[in-house]
N, C-alpha and C positions, 0 to 999 in steps of 0.2 A: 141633397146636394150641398145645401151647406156644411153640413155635416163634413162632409168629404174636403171640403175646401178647409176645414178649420184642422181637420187628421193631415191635412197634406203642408199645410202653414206650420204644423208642431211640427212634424217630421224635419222641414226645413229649418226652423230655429234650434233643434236638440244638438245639433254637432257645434253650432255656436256657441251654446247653450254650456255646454261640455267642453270647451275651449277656452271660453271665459272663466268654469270652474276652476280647468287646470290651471291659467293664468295665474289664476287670485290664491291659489293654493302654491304655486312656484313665488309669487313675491310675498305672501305670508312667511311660505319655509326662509327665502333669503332675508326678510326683516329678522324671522328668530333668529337666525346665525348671526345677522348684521349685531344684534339685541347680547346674546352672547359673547361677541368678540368685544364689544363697548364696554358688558360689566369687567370682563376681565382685565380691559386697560384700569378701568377705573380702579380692580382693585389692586393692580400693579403700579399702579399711580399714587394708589391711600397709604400700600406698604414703602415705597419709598420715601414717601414726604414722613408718616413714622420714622422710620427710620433715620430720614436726617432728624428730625425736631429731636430724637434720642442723643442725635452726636452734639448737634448744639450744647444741648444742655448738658454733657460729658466735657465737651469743651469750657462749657464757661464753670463748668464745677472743678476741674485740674487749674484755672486760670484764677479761680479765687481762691484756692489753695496754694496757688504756686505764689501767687501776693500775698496771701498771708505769711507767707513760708518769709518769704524775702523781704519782708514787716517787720518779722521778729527778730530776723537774725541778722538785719543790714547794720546791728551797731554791733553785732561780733566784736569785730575788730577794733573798734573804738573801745568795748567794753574790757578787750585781753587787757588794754594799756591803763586804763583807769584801773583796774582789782590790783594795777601794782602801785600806781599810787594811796590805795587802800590799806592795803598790806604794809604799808612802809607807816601809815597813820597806825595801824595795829601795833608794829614792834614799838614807834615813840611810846606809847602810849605804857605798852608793857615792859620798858625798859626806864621808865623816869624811877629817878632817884625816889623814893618812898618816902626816905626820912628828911631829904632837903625839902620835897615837897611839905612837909608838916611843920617844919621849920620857919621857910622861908614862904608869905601870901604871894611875891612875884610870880614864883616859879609854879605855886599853885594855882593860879591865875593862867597863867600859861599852860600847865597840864588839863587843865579844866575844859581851854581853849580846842586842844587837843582831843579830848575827849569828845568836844560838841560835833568836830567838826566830823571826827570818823565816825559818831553815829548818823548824822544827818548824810554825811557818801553812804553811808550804807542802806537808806529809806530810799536814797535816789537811785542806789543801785537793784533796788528789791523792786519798787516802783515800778522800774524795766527789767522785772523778769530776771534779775543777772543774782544769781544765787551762792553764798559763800558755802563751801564744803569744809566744815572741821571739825573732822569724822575722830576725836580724840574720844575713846571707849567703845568704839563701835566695831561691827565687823569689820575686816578690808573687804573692800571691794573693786576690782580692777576694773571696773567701769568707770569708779569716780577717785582712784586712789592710786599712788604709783608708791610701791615701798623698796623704800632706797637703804633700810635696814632693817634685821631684825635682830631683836634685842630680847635677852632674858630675862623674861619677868614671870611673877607670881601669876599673872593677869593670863584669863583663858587666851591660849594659842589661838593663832590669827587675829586676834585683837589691836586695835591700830593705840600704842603705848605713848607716840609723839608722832606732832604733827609739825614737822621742819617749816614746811609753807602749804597756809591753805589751799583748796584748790575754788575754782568757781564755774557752773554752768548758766547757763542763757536759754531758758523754756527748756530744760533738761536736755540740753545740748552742752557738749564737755568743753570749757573754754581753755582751763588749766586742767591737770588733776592737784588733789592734794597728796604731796609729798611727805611721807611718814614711816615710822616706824612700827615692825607688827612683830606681835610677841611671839617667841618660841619657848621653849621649855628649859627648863636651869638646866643643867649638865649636873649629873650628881656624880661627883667622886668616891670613890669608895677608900 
């Protein structure tokens, strides 16, 4: 009889028993989906925060380029107007009388002066990057050269034969060009 009482107590517990399983198997299944839908935010969350920290850093890499940039070349302009006061210490310098200089100590005193001063602009001018072009025996080159004649010479064609006025660049940026003269061929008459 007990017997019976204990087959009759299963019987009543198994539909439970099986209700509870399906239960615990319906909120297993909804945690894995819940489990699922979570890694996928996170990993739509990992790839966006990548992705900014990538632009950040594109940001600050154009932003320290774009300072550098505007570093080198903020005295452009200041430097166009200095390489002509430069240039005007070149032609003194190349145009003093030779023989009065040897002559007379004043005047060599004074060319000397001349002398000191346009190598020292030109240490300050190098110092800042700001570079003299006087391209005399060289190729031309219409990057750094503008020729305003050409002249017949022995010297290989294309070859810059005079150079009227230097030119100057800034971190290889064209401030002037140098203005010159480039060779062409003699004309031979017969």
């Amino acid at each position: 009889m007990q017997e019976n009482q204990q087959n009759q107590h299963n019987q009543e517990n198994k539909p439970e028993s099986q209700n509870e399983n399906i239960e615990i198997s319906n909120i297993e299944s909804e945690l894995k989906n819940k489990i699922i839908e979570l890694e996928q935010k996170i990993s739509e969350q990992n790839d966006k925060f990548l992705r900014t920290l990538a632009e950040l850093d594109n940001v600050r890499r154009r932003a320290r380029e774009e300072n550098d940039k505007t570093a080198k070349f903020a005295i452009a302009n200041f430097a166009g107007d200095l390489v002509t006061v430069a240039e005007n210490f070149f032609m003194a310098s190349e145009n003093a009388p030779k023989d009065e200089i040897a002559k007379n100590p004043a005047i060599k005193n004074y060319a000397l002066a001349i002398e000191m001063t346009e190598k020292e602009l030109l240490k300050v001018l190098e110092k800042n990057q700001v570079k003299r072009i006087y391209p005399l025996n060289q190729d031309f080159d219409h990057n750094f050269h503008e020729a305003i004649a050409n002249i017949e010479s022995e010297a290989k064609e294309g070859s810059v034969v005079q150079v009227i006025q230097a030119g100057y660049s800034i971190a290889d940026r064209l401030i002037r060009p140098a203005l010159v003269g480039v060779a062409k061929a003699k004309n031979i008459e017969n």
